[in-house]
C-alpha positions in Angstrom: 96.6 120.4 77.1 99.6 118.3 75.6 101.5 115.5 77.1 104.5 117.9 77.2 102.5 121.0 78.9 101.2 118.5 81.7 105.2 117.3 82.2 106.3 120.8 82.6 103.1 121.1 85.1 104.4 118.4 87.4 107.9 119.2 86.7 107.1 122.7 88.1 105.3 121.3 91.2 108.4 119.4 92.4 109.4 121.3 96.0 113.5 120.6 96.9 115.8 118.5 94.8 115.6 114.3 94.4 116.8 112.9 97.4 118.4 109.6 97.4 117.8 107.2 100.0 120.9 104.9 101.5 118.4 101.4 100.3 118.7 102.8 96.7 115.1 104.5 96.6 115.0 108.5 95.1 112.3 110.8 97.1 110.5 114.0 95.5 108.1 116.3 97.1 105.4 118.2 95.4 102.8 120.5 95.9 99.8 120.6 93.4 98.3 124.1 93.7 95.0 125.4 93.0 95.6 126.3 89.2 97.6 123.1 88.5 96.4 122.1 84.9 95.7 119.0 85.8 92.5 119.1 88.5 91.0 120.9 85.2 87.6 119.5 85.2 88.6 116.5 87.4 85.9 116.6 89.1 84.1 120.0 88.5 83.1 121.3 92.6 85.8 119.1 94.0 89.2 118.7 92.3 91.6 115.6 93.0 94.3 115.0 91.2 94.3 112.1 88.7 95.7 109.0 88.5 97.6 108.9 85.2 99.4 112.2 86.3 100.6 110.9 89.8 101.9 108.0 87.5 103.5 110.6 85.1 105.0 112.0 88.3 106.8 108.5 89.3 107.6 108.4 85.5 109.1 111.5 85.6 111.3 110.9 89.2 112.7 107.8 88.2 114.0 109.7 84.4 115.5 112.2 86.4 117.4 110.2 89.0 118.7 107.5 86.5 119.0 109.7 83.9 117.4 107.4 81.2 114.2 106.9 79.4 111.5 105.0 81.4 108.9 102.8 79.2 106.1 101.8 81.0 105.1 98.6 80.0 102.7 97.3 82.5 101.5 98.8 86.1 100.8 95.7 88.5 98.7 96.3 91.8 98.1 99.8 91.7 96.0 101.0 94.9 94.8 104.6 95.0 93.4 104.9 98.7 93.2 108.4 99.4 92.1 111.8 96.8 95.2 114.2 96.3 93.7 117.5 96.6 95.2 121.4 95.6 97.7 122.2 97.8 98.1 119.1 99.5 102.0 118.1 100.2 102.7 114.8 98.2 105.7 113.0 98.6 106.6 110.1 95.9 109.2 107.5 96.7 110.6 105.0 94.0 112.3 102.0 94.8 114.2 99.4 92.0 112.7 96.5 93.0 116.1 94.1 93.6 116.4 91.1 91.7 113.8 91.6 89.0 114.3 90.5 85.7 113.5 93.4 84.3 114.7 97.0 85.4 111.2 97.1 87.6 110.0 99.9 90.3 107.8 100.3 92.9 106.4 103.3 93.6 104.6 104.8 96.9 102.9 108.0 96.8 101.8 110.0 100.1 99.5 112.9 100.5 100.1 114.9 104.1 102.1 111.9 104.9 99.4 109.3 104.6 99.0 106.5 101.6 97.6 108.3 98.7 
């Protein structure tokens, strides 16, 4: 499956519009389902969703509420506490982190309203 294919994927599990928070931080909902492309063989008898796509997702939210191109460039602290399963409701906040040098994020990603 192609970059492109799996964006479309995520794209097309977002629930709602972006919602924009009064501290600055966006908000999207999503609800991986069964037949999402990406539990494909991750793991075969007990699906969870991957890590590099919930990052894609955070990607993706941030593009579509600034309305630029994001470049990843490093990924600092990244915790993943919990599986995200099919049909689980995930909600992923972003947050410009004020003061940075760089235009920097943080990102939080729940899963039935717990730390994923």
């Amino acid at each position: 499956m192609s970059t492109s294919d799996l964006t479309a994927a995520i794209r097309g599990a977002a629930v709602g519009d972006i919602e924009r928070q009064a501290d600055g931080s966006v908000r999207q909902r999503y609800v991986f389902r069964a037949d999402f492309p990406g539990f494909s063989g991750h793991f075969p008898g007990r699906p969870i969703l991957p890590a590099v796509l919930q990052i894609m997702a955070a990607n993706q939210l941030v593009e579509a509420a600034t309305g630029q191109r994001l470049v990843s460039s490093a990924i600092e602290r990244a915790k993943f506490v919990q599986p995200i399963v099919p049909g689980a409701v995930v909600e992923i906040t972003c947050r410009r982190i004020p003061g940075a040098v760089a235009d920097r994020w943080e990102t939080r990603i729940d899963s039935d309203r717990q730390a994923a």
